[in-house]
Structures are given as structure tokens and as C-alpha cells.
C-alpha positions as CSV (number, residue, x, y, z in Angstrom):
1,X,-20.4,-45.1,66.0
2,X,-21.8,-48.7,67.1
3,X,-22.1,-49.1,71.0
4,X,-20.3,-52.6,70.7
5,X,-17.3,-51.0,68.7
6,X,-13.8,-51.9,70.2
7,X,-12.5,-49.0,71.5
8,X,-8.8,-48.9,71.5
9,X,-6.5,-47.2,74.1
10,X,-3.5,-45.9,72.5
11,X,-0.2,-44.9,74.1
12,X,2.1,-42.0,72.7
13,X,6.0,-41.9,73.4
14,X,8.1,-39.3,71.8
15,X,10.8,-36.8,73.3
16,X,9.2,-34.0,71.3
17,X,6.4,-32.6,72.8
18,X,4.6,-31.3,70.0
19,X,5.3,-34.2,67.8
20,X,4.0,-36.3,71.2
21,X,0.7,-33.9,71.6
22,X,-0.2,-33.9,68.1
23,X,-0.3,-37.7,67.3
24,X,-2.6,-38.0,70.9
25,X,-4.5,-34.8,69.8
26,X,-5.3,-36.7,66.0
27,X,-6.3,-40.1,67.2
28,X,-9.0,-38.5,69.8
29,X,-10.5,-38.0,66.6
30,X,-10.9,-40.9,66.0
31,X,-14.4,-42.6,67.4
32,X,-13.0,-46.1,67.7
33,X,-9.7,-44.5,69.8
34,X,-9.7,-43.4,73.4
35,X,-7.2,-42.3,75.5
36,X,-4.5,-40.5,73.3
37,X,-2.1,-41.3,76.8
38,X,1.5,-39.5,76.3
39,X,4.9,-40.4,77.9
40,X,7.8,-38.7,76.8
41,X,10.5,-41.2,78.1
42,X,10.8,-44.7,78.7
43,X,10.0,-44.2,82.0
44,X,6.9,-42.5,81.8
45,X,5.9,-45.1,79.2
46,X,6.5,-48.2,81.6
47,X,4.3,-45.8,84.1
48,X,1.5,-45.8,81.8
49,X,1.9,-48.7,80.3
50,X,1.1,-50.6,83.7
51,X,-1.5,-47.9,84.5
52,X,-3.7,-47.9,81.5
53,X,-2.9,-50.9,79.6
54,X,-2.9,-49.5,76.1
55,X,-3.9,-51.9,73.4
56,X,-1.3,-50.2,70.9
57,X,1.6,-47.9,71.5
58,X,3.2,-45.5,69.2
59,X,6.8,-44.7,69.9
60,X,9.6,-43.0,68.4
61,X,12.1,-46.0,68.0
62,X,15.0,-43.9,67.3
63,X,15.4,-41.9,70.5
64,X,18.6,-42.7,71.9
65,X,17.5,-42.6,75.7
66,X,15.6,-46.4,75.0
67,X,18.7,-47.7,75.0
């Protein structure tokens, strides 16, 4: 990988713990991805939103506990 690369910090919110690990497990893979932060609630997510500052998050938009 190039040294001056963008590395992106990706944040994971699901309910479902394996969906949730899996997604974090497959973009650690990834050399331009770091991170692979979880939350499995809206609350947790705020949490590591303001602690890590993720430059993407991937989020199950259906869970009815966002609303």
C-alpha cells in the first residue's frame, strides 16, 4: 500500500452481533480501512462516533430502536 494512502476509519452499527462483527471483521482487510469500530445501538454509536471520528459509518437503517 502507498504510505500517503488515506486511511479511512469506518464505523459499524447493527443490533446483530454477527452481522455487526462480520462487516468490521471484512473491511480490516481492507489496507486503505482502519478501525472496523462497532456499536450495536444508537447509543453506543453517538459514543464512538465522538470518540473516534469515523470518516464513514455503516448502519442498519431499519432497526426500530433509531427511532
Amino acid at each position: 500500500m502507498n504510505e500517503t494512502a488515506k486511511q479511512y476509519r469506518v464505523l459499524v452499527v447493527d443490533d446483530h452481533p454477527i452481522v455487526r462483527r462480520g462487516f468490521a471483521q471484512l473491511l480490516n482487510q481492507e489496507p486503505d480501512i482502519t478501525g472496523g469500530a462497532e456499536a450495536e445501538d444508537m447509543a453506543e454509536a453517538v459514543t464512538a462516533l465522538e470518540a473516534g471520528h469515523p470518516d464513514r459509518v455503516i448502519g442498519d437503517i431499519v432497526d426500530p430502536k433509531w427511532e
